[in-house]
C-alpha positions as CSV (number, residue, x, y, z in Angstrom):
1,X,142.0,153.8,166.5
2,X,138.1,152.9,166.0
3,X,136.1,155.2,167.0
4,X,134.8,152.6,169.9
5,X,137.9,152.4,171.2
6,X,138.7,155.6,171.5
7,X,136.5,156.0,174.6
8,X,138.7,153.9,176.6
9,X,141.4,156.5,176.5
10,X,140.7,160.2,178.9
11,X,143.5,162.7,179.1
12,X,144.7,163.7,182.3
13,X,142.7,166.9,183.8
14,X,143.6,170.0,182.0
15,X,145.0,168.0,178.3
16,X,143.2,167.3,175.7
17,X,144.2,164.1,172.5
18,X,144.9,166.0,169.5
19,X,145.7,164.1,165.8
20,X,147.3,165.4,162.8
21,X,146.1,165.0,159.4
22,X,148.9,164.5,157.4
23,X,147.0,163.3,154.0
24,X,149.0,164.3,151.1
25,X,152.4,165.1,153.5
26,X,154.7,162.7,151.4
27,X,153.4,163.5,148.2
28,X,153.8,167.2,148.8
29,X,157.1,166.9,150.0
30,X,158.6,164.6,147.3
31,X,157.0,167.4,144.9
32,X,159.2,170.1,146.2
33,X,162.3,167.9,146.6
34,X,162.3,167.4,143.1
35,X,161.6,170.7,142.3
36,X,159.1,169.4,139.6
37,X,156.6,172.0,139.0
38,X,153.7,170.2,137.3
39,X,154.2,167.7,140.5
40,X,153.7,170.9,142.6
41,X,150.7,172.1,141.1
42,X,149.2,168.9,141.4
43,X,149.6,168.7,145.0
44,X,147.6,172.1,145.6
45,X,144.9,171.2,143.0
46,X,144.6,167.2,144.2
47,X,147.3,164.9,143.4
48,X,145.5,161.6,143.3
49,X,142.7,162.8,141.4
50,X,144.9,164.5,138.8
51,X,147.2,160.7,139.0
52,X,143.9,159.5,137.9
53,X,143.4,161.6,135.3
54,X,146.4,161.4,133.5
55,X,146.8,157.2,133.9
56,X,142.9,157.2,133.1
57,X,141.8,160.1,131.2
58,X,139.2,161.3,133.9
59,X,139.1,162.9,137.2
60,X,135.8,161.4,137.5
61,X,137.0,158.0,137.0
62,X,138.7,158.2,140.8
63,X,135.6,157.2,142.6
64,X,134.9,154.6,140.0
65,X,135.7,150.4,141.3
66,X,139.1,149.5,139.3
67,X,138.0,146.2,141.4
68,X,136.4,145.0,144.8
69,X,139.6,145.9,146.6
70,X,140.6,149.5,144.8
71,X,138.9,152.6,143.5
72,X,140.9,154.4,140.6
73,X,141.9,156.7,143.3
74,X,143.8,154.0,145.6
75,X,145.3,152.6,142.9
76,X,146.6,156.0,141.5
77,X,147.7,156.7,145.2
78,X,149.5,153.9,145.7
79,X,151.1,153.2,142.3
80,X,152.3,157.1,143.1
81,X,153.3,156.4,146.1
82,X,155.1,153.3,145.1
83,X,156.7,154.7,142.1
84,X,158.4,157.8,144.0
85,X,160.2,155.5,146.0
86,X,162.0,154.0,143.1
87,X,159.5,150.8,143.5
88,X,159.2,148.7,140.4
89,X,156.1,147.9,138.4
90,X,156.5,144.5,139.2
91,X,157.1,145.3,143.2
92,X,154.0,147.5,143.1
93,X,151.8,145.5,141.2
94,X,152.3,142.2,143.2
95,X,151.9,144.7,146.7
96,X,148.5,145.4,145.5
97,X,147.7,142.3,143.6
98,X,147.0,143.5,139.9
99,X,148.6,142.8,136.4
100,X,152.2,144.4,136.1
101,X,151.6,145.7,132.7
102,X,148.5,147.7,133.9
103,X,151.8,149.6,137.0
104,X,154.1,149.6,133.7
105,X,151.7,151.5,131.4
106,X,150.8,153.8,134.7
107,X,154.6,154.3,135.5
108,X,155.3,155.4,131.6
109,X,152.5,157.8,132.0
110,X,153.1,159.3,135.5
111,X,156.5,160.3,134.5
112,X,156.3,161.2,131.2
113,X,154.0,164.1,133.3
114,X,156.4,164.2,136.0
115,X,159.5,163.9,134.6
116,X,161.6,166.0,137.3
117,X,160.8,162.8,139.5
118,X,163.4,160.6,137.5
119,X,165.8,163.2,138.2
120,X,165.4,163.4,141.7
121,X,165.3,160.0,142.2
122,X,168.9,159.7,139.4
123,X,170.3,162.8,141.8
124,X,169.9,160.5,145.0
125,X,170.7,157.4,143.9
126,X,174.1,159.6,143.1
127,X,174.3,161.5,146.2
128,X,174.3,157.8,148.2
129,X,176.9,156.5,145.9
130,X,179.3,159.6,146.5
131,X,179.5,159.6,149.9
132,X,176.5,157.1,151.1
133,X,175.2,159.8,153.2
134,X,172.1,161.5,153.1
135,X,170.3,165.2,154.9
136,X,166.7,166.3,155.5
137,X,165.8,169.9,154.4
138,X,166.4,169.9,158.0
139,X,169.8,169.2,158.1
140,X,169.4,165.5,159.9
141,X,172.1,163.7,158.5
142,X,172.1,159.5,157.7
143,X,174.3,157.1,156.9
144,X,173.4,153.9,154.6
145,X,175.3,151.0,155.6
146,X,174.0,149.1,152.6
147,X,175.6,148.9,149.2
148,X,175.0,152.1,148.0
149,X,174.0,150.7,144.2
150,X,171.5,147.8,145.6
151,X,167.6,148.4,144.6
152,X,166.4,148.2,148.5
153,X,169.2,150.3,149.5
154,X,168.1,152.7,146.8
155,X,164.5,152.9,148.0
156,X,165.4,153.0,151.8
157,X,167.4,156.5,150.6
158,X,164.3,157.6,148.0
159,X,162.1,157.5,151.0
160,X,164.2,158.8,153.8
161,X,164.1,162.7,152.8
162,X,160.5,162.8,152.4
163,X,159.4,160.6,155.2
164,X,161.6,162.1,158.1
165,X,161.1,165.5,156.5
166,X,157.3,165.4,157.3
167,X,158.0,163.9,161.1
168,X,160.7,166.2,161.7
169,X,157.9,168.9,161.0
170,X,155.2,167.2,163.1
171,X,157.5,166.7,166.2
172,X,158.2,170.4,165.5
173,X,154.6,171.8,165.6
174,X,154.2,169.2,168.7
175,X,157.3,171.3,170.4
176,X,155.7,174.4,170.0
177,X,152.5,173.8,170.9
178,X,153.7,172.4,174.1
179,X,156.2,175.1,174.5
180,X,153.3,178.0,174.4
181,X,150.5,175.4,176.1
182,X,148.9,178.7,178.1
């Protein structure tokens, strides 16, 4: 919400608005789903900034304009992001409006140093054709009523774990908190 409108809204007497921060939440998760350990690392050193690096050749080249719209860093992010969840390089590139060979060239190097990501996303796309049922870490359990082999079907499934894995989490820390409010 802008920072203008947030005025408008006043907790009741005796609450206060809290917001969670939950930069890097997806990323993080996917990174331990797919139990890829260079992915891992990344996460806890700066994902996006080591995306950059190895689709660039430079951490410093993240704060550098790719174009008017996109640093090197929110192009990394979302090519990353994009490219976890099974999206294509022709998807992605037309999502963020750039050249497909320039996602292609980034997807070849991204999991060439991520390789356990492939895997993951080959052990899901597995998992939903077996039984077309998926669980958190959690233990929610989904059914996909799609065909199981179809692309959107595929990334509906690649992004269910992480997604609901991280708001299962943040309605759980919400529970508690209001569970121990003294």
């Amino acid at each position: 919400i802008d920072p203008f409108l947030r005025e408008v809204f006043i907790p009741d007497k005796g609450f206060i608005f809290i917001s969670a921060d939950l930069k890097g939440a997806d990323a993080l998760t996917v990174a331990y789903l797919s139990g890829d350990e260079a992915y891992i690392q990344a996460n806890r050193e700066g994902v996006h900034e080591i995306v950059v690096e190895t689709a660039w050749g430079s951490r410093e080249k993240a704060k550098e304009k790719f174009s008017e719209r996109y640093t090197y860093r929110d192009l990394a992010k979302r090519m990353a992001h994009g490219s976890n969840y099974c999206g294509t390089a022709k998807t992605i590139a037309s999502e963020i409006e750039i050249p497909t060979k320039i996602v292609e060239e980034f997807q070849k190097k991204y999991f060439k140093k991520f390789p356990r990501l492939l895997e993951w996303q080959s052990a899901t796309a597995k998992e939903l054709s077996t039984d077309e049922v998926l669980y958190t870490p959690l233990g929610r359990r989904r059914k996909f009523h799609g065909r199981s082999w179809d692309d959107a079907t595929i990334r509906e499934a690649m992004a269910y774990r992480p997604q609901s894995h991280v708001g299962d989490i943040t309605k759980m820390a919400f529970y508690n908190m209001w569970l121990n409010e003294d």
